[in-house]
ROTI-261388 format. One record per residue (C-alpha): residue number from 1; residue in three letters; x, y, z. Coordinates in Angstrom, 2 decimals, padded with zeros to 5 digits. Example, Ala and Ser with C-alpha at 12.3 -4.5 7.8 and 13.67 -1.06 7.14 Angstrom:
<rs>
R, pos, code, xx, yy, zz
R, 1, Ala, 012.30, -004.50, 007.80
R, 2, Ser, 013.67, -001.06, 007.14
</rs>
This chain:
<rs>
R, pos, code, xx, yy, zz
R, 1, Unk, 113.06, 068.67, 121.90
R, 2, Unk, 111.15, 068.30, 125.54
R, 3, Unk, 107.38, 068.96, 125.93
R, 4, Unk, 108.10, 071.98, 127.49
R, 5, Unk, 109.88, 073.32, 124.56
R, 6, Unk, 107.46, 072.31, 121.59
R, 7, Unk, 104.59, 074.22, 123.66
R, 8, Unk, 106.86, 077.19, 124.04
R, 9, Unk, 107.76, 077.23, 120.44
R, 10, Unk, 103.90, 076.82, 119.80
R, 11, Unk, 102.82, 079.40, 121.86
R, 12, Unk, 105.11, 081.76, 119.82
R, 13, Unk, 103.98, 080.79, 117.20
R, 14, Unk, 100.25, 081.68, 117.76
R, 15, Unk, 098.58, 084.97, 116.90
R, 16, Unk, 098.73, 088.32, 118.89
R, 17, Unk, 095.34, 088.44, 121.01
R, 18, Unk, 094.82, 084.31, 120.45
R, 19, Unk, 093.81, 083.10, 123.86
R, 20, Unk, 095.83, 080.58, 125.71
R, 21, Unk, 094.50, 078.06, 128.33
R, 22, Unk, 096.16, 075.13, 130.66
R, 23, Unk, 093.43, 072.62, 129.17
R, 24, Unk, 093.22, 074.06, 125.87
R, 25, Unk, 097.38, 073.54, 125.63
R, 26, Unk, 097.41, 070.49, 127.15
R, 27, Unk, 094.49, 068.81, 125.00
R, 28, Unk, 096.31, 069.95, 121.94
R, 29, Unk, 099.71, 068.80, 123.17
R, 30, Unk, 098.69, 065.56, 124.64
R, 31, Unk, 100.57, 066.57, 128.00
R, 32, Unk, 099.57, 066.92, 131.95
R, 33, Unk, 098.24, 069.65, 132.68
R, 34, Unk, 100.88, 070.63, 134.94
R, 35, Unk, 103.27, 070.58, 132.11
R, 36, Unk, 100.82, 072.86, 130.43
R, 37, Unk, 100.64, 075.30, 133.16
R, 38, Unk, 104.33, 075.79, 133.87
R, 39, Unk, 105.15, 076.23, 130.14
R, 40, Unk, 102.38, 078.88, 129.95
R, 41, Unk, 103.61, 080.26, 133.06
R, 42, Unk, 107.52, 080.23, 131.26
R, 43, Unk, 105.87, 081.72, 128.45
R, 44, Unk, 104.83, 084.97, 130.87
R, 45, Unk, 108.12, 085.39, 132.08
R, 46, Unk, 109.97, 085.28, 128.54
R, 47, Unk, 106.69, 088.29, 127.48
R, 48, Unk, 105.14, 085.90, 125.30
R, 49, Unk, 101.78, 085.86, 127.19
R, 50, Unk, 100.26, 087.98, 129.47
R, 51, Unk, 097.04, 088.04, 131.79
R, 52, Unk, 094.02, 090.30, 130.96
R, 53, Unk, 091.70, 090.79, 133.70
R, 54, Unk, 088.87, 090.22, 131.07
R, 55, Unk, 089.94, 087.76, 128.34
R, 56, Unk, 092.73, 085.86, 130.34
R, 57, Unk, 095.86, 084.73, 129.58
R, 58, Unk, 096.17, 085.93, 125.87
R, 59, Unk, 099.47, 086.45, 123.78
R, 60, Unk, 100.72, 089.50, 123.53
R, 61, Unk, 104.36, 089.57, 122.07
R, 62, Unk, 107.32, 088.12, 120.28
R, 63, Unk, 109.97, 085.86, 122.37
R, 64, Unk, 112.96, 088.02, 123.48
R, 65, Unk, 111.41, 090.96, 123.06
R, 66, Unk, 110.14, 093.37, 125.11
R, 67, Unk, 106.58, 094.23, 124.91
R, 68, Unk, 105.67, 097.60, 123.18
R, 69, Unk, 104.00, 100.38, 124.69
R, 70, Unk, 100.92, 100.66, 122.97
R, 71, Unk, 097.45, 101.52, 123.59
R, 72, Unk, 094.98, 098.28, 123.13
R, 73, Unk, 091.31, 098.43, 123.42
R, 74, Unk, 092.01, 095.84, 126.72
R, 75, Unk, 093.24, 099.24, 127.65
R, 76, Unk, 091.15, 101.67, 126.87
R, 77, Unk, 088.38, 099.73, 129.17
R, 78, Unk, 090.90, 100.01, 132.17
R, 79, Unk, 091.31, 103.81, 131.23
R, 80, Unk, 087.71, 104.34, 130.97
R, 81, Unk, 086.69, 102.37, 133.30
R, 82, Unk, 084.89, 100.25, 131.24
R, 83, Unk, 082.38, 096.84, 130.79
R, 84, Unk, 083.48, 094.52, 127.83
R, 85, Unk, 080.00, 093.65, 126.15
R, 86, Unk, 081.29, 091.70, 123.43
R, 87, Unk, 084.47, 091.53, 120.96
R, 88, Unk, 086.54, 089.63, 123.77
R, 89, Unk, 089.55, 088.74, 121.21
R, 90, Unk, 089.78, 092.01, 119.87
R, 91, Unk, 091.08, 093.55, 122.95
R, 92, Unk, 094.56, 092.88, 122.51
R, 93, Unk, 094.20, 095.01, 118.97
R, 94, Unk, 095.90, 098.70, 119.79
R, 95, Unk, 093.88, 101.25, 118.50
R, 96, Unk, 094.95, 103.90, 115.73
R, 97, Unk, 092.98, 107.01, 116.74
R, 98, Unk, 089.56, 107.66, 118.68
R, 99, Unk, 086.39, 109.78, 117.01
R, 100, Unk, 083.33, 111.34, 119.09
R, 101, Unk, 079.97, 110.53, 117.43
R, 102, Unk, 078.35, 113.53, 117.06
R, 103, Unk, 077.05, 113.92, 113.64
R, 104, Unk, 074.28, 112.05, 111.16
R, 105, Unk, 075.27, 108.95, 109.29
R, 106, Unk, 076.39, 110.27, 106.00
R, 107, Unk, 078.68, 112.58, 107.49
R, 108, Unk, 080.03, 110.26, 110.33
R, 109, Unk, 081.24, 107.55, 107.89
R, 110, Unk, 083.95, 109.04, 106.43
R, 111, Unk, 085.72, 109.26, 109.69
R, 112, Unk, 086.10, 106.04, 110.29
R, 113, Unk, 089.40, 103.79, 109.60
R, 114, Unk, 090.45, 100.22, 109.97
R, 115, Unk, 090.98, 100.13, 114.46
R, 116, Unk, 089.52, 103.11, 115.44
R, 117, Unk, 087.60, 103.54, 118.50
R, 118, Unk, 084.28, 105.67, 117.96
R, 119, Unk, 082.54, 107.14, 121.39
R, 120, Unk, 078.96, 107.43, 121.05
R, 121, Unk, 075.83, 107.25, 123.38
R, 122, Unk, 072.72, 105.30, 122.51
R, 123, Unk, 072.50, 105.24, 119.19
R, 124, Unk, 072.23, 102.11, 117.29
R, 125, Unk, 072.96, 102.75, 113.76
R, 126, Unk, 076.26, 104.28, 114.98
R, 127, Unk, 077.70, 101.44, 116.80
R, 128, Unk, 076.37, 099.13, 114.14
R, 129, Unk, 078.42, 101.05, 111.21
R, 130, Unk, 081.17, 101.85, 113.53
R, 131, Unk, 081.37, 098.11, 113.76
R, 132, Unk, 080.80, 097.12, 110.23
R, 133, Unk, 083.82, 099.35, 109.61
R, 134, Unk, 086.07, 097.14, 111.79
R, 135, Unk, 085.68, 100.09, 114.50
R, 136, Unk, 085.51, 099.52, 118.10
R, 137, Unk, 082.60, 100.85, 120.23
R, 138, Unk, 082.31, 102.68, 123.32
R, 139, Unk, 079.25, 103.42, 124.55
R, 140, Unk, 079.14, 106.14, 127.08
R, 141, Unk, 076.50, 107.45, 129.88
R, 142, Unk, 076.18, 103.72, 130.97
R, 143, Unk, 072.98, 103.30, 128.31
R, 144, Unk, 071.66, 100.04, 127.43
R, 145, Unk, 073.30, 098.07, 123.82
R, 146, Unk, 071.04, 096.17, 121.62
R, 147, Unk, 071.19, 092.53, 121.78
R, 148, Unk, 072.15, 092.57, 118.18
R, 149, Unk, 074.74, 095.16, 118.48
R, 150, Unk, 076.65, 092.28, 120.89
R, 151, Unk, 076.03, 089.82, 118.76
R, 152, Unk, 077.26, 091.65, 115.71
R, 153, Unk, 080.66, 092.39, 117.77
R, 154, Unk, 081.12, 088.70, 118.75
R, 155, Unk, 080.84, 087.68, 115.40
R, 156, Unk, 083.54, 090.24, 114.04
R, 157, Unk, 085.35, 090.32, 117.04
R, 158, Unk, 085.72, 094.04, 117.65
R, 159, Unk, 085.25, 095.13, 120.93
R, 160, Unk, 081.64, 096.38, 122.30
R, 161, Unk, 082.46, 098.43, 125.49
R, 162, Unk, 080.05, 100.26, 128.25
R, 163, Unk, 081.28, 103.11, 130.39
R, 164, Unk, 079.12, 105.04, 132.74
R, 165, Unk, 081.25, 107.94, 132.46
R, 166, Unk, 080.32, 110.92, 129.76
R, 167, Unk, 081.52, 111.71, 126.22
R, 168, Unk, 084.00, 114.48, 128.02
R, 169, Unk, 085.47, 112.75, 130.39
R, 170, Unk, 086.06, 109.48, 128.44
R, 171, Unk, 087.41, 111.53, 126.07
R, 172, Unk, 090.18, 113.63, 128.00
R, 173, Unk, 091.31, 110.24, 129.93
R, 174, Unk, 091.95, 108.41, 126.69
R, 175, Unk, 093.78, 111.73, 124.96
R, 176, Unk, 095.76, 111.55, 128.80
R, 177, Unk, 096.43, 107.96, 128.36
R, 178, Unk, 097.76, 108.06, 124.56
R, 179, Unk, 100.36, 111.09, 125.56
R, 180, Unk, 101.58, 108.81, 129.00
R, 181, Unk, 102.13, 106.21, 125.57
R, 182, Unk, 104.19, 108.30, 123.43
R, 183, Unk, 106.14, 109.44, 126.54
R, 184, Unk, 107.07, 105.71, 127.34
R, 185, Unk, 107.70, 105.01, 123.12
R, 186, Unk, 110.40, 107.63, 123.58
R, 187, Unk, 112.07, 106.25, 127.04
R, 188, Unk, 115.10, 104.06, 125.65
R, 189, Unk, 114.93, 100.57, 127.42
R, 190, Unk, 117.44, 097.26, 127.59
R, 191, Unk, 115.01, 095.41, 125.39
R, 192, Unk, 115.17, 098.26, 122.74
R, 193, Unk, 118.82, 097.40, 122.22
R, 194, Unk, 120.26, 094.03, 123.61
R, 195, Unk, 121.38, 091.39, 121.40
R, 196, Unk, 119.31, 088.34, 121.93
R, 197, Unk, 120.39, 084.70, 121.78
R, 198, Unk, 124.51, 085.38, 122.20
R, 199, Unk, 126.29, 082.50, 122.81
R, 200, Unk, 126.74, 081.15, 127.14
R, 201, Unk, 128.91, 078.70, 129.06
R, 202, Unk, 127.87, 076.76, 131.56
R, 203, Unk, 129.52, 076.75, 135.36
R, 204, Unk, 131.23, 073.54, 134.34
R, 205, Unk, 132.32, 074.52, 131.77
R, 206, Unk, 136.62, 075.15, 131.50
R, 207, Unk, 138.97, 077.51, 130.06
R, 208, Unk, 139.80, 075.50, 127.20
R, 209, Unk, 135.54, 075.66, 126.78
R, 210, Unk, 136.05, 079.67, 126.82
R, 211, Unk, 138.88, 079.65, 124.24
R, 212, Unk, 137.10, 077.48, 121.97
R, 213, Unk, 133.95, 080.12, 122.12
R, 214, Unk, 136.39, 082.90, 121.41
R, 215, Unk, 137.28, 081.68, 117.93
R, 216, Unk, 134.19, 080.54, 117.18
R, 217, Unk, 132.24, 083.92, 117.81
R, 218, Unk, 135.29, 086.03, 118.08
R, 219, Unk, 133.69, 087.74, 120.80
R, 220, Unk, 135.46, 087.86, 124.11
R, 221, Unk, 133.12, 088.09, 126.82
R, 222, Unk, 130.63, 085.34, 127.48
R, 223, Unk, 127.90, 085.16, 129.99
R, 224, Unk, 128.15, 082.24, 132.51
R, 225, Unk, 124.76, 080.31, 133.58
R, 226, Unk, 123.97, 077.09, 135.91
R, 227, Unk, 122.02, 074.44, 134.54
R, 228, Unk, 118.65, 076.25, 135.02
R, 229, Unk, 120.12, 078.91, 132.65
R, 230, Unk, 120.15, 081.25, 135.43
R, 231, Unk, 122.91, 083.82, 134.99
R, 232, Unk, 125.55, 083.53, 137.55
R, 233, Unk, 128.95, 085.52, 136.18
R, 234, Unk, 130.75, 086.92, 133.14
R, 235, Unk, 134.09, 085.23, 132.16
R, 236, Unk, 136.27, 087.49, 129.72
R, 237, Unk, 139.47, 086.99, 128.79
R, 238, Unk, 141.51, 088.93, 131.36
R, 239, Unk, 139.35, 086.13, 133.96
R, 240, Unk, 141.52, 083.24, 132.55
R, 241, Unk, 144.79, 084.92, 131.38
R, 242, Unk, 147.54, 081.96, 133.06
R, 243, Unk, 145.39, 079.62, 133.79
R, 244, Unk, 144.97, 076.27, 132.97
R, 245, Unk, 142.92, 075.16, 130.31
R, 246, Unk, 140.77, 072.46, 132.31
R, 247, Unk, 140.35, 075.05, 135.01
R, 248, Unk, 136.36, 075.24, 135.55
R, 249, Unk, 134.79, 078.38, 134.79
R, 250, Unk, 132.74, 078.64, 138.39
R, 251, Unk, 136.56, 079.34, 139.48
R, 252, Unk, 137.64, 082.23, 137.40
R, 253, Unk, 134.50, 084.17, 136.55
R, 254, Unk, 133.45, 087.01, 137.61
R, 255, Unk, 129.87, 087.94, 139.79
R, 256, Unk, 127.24, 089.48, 137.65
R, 257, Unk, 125.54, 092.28, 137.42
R, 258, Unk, 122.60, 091.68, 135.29
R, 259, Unk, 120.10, 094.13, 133.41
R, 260, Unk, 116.29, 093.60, 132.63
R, 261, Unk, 114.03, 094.41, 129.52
R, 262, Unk, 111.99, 097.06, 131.56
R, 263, Unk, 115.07, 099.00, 132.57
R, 264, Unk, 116.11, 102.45, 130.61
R, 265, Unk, 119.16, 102.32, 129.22
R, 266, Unk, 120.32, 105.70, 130.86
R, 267, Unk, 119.86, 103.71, 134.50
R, 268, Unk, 121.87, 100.93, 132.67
R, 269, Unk, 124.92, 102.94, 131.12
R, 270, Unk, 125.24, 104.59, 134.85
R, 271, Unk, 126.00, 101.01, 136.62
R, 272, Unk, 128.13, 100.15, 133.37
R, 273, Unk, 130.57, 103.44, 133.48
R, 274, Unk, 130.78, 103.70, 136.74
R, 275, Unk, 131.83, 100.25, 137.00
R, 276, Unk, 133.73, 099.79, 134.48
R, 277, Unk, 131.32, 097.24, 132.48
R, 278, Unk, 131.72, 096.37, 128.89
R, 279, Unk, 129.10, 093.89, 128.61
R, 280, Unk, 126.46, 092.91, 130.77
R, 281, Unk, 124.02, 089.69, 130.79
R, 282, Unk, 119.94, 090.39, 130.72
R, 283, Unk, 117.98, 088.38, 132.33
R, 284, Unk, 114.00, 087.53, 131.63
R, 285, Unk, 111.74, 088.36, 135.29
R, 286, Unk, 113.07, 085.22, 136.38
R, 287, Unk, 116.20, 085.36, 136.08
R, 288, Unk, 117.25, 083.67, 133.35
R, 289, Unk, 119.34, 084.19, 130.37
R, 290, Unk, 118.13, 086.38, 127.44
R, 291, Unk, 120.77, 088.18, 125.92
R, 292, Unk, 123.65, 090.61, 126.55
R, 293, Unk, 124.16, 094.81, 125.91
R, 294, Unk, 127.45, 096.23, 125.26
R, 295, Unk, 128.85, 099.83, 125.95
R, 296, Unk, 128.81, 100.20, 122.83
R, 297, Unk, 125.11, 099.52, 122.33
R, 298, Unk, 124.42, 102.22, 125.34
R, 299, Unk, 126.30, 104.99, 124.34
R, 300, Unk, 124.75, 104.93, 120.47
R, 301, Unk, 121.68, 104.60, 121.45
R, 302, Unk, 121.83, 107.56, 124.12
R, 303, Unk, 123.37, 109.78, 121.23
R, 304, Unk, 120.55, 108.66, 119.19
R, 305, Unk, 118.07, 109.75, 121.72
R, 306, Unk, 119.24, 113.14, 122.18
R, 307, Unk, 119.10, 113.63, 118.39
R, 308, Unk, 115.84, 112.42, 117.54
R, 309, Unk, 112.96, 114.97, 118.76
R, 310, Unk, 110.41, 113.33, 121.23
R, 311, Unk, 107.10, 113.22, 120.08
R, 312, Unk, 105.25, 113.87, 123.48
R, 313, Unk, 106.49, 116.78, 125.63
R, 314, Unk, 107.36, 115.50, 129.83
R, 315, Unk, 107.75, 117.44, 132.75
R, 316, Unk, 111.61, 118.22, 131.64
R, 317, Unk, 110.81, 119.23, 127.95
R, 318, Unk, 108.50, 122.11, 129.29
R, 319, Unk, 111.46, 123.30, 131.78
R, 320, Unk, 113.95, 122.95, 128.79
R, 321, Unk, 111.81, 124.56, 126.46
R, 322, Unk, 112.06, 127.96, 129.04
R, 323, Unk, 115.65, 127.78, 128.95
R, 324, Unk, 117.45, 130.57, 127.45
R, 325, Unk, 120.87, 131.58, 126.99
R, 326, Unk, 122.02, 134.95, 127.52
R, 327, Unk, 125.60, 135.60, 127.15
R, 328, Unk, 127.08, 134.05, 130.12
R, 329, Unk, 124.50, 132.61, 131.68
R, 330, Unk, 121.15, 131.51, 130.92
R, 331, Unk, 117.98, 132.59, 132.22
R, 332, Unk, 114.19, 131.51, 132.99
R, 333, Unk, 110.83, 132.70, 133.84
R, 334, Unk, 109.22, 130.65, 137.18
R, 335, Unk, 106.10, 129.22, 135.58
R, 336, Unk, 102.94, 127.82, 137.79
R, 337, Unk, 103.61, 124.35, 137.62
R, 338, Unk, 107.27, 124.64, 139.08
R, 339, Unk, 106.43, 125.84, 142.28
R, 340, Unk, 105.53, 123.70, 145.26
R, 341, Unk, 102.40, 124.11, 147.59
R, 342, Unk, 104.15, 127.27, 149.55
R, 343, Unk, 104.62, 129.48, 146.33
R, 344, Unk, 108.32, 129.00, 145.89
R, 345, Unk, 110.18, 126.91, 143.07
R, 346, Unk, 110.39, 123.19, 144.30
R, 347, Unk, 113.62, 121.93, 144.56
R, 348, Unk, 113.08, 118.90, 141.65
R, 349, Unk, 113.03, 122.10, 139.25
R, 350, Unk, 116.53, 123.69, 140.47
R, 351, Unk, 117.75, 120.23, 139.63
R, 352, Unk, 116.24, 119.60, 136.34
R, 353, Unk, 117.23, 123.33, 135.69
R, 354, Unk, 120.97, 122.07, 136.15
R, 355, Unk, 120.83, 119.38, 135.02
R, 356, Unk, 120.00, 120.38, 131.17
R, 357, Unk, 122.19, 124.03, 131.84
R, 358, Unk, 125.18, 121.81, 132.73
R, 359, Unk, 124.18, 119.35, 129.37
R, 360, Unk, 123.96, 122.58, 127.19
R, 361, Unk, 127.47, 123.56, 128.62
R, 362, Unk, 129.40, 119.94, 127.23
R, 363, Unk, 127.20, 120.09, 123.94
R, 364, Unk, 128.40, 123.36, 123.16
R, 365, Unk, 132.35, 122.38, 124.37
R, 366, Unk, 133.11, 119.13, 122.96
R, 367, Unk, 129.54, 117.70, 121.74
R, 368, Unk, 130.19, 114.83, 124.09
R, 369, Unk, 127.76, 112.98, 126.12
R, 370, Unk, 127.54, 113.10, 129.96
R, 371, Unk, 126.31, 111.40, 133.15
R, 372, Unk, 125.31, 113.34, 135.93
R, 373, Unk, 126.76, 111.70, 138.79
R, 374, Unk, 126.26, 113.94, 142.01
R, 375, Unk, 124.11, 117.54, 142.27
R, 376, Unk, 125.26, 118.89, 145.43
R, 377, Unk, 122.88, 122.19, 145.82
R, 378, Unk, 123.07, 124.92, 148.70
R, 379, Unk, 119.28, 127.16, 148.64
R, 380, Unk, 120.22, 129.95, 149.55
R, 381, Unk, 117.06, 132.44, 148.95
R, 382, Unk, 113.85, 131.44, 147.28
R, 383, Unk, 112.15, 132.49, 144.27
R, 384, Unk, 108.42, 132.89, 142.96
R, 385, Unk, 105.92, 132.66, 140.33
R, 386, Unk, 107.10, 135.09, 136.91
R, 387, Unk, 110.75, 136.05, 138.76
R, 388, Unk, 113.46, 135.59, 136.06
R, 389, Unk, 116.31, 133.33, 137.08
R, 390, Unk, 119.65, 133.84, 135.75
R, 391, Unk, 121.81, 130.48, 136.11
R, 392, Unk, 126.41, 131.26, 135.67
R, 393, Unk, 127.76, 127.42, 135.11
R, 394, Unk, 131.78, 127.74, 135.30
R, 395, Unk, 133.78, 124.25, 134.93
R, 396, Unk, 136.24, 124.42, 137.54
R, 397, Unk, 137.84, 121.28, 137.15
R, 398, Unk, 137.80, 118.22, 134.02
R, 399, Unk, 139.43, 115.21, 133.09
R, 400, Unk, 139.79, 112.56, 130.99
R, 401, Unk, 136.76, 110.54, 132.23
R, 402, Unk, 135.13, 113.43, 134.31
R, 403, Unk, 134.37, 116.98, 134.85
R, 404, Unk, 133.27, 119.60, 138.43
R, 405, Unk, 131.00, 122.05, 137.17
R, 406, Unk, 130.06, 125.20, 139.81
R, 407, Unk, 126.96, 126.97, 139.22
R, 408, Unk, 125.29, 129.86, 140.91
R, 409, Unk, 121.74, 130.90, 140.64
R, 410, Unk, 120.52, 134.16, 140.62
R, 411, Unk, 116.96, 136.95, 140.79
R, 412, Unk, 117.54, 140.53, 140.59
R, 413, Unk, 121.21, 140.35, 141.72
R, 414, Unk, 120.51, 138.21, 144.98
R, 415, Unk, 122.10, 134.89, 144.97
R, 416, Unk, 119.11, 131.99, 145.36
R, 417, Unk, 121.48, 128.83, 145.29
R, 418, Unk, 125.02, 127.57, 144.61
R, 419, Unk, 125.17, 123.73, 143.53
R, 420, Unk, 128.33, 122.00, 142.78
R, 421, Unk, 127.90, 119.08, 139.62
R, 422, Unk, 129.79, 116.14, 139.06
R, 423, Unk, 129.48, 114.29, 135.78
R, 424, Unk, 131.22, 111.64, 133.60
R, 425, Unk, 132.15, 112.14, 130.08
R, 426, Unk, 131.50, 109.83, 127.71
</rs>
């Protein structure tokens, strides 16, 4: 095993928050510290580490995967706009819930759990028992902490932070930040799903190399990389069907399209449908190898998504939630938050307004899944604040693979749009 790989194995092996440094690394490896600095640096790009403005470079997640969305104190003081006073190591700890100190000791205790954050003002007993209670502090109002407050959080290691902001306003920016966080815990990604570690060949690698693979793993599509483990095709077995076996692999394969950990899996199952993809490589930020997602993986985990309830209500929930059905057609009241700055319903909402009539159509037909590939729309007339819209969807054409769907919208009998929808089944 190289230097390079015993400090990334080492690295993962440390503990979430643990601070990581070139000299520190390179002191307890015996190496250069250049050697130090581009494993650290490798270490980034595979989401082991990551930089804190505050505490450094600090490690934040397991190798392969992708790195939760979850509110940490390191957070909060971004969010609040905050001064770190003392705790450093803590911030990397995400928080379970926040309290507002408003209350006398004996009532204020039992409150407090293991990771809380408490908000209080300049009150020294508080932030003392909030710590003791392995409770992080922020102090609002910008007011002056007690040396021995700081102390007392550097010796725990629970995070002491300062904010010249007030109690309110600290308070509805965290409650903001923690429903942007369940919003993004419900958002599907690649690194929710791909398979990590499946087995590669190399560019040089030949036919007779492929076949091999194939009864070994009894898988039949392999992900091709260069000797920097940079992805650089897909070879399956259609790629060397009458070939010969010490044909090299750079010959046959195929160009890649690769996905990353970051992207959704809806933007993912789009490119893999539409071009016809049963497997495709992901890559780390730097391109190299890190696993593979299948079709299969997509599709399960998009019918998974529309049958577990979300937790945190978006923009599209709220227009969803309006939509009723009414015989033929299904109707809606224009709220104040879908109209643009001239009083009339912005044209995002007409979309998002097809978009889940036309879903509601196929669940109710087939219970099959669908892509939205095209929303051609024609405004016709324009619509206000409390007008009821009444939306006719009629399929005028379906097959196989894909399906036309017409729709016209309507207020008081006057037409406001006509939009024609193409989508793939799946």
């Amino acid at each position: 095993m190289s230097k390079h790989e015993e400090i990334l194995n080492y690295i993962e092996g440390l503990e979430i928050g643990r601070q990581v440094s070139v000299r520190g690394i390179a002191n307890r490896m015996k190496v250069a510290d250049g050697t130090a600095y581009r494993a650290i640096k490798e270490a980034e790009n595979q989401g082991l580490v990551a930089v804190n403005d505050r505490s450094g470079t600090v490690r934040v997640a397991a190798k392969g995967q992708k790195i939760a969305h979850r509110l940490t104190f390191g957070k909060i003081t971004e969010v609040a706009n905050a001064e770190v006073l003392g705790g450093l190591e803590g911030l990397e700890v995400e928080f379970s819930r926040f309290i507002i100190s408003a209350m006398e000791r004996a009532s204020f205790k039992r409150y407090l759990s293991p990771n809380g954050l408490v908000i209080v003002g300049d009150r020294k007993e508080i932030q003392s028992l909030a710590l003791r209670e392995r409770n992080a502090v922020l102090v609002t109002g910008g007011f002056e902490v007690n040396q021995e407050v700081i102390d007392y959080a550097n010796e725990l290691g629970i995070p002491l932070m300062r904010t010249s902001y007030d109690t309110f306003t600290v308070a509805n920016r965290i409650s903001h930040a923690l429903s942007n966080e369940l919003i993004k815990k419900d958002v599907i990604t690649v690194g929710d799903v791909f398979h990590q570690k499946r087995a590669t060949l190399r560019e040089e690698n030949t036919v007779k190399d492929f076949l091999d693979l194939v009864k070994k793993t009894n898988d039949s599509r392999f992900a091709v990389v260069n000797r920097y483990n940079v992805v650089v095709g897909v070879v399956a077995m259609r790629d060397v069907t009458n070939r010969k076996n010490d044909t090299l692999l750079n010959k046959v394969m195929t160009r890649a399209n690769v996905a990353k950990a970051n992207m959704t899996v809806a933007s993912v199952s789009q490119k893999m449908i539409y071009e016809g993809y049963d497997m495709m490589p992901v890559v780390y930020e730097n391109h190299t190898y890190a696993g593979i997602i299948t079709k299969s993986d997509v599709l399960q985990s998009l019918q998974k998504a529309q049958e577990e309830s979300q937790v945190a209500h978006t923009f599209s929930d709220n227009i969803a939630d309006g939509l009723a059905e009414k015989g033929t057609a299904y109707t809606i009241t224009i709220e104040p938050f879908m109209i643009n700055s001239v009083g009339t319903v912005a044209t995002g909402v007409f979309s998002e307004l097809i978009s889940h009539v036309v879903h509601r159509v196929f669940s109710k037909r087939r219970k099959r899944n669908i892509i939205i590939e095209s929303i051609d729309m024609h405004m016709l007339g324009a619509a206000g604040i409390d007008n009821v819209l009444e939306i006719y969807p009629k399929v005028i054409g379906e097959t196989r693979i894909g399906a036309m769907i017409d729709c016209e919208i309507y207020h008081v009998n006057h037409i406001i749009a006509k939009v024609l929808v193409n989508v793939q089944l799946t």
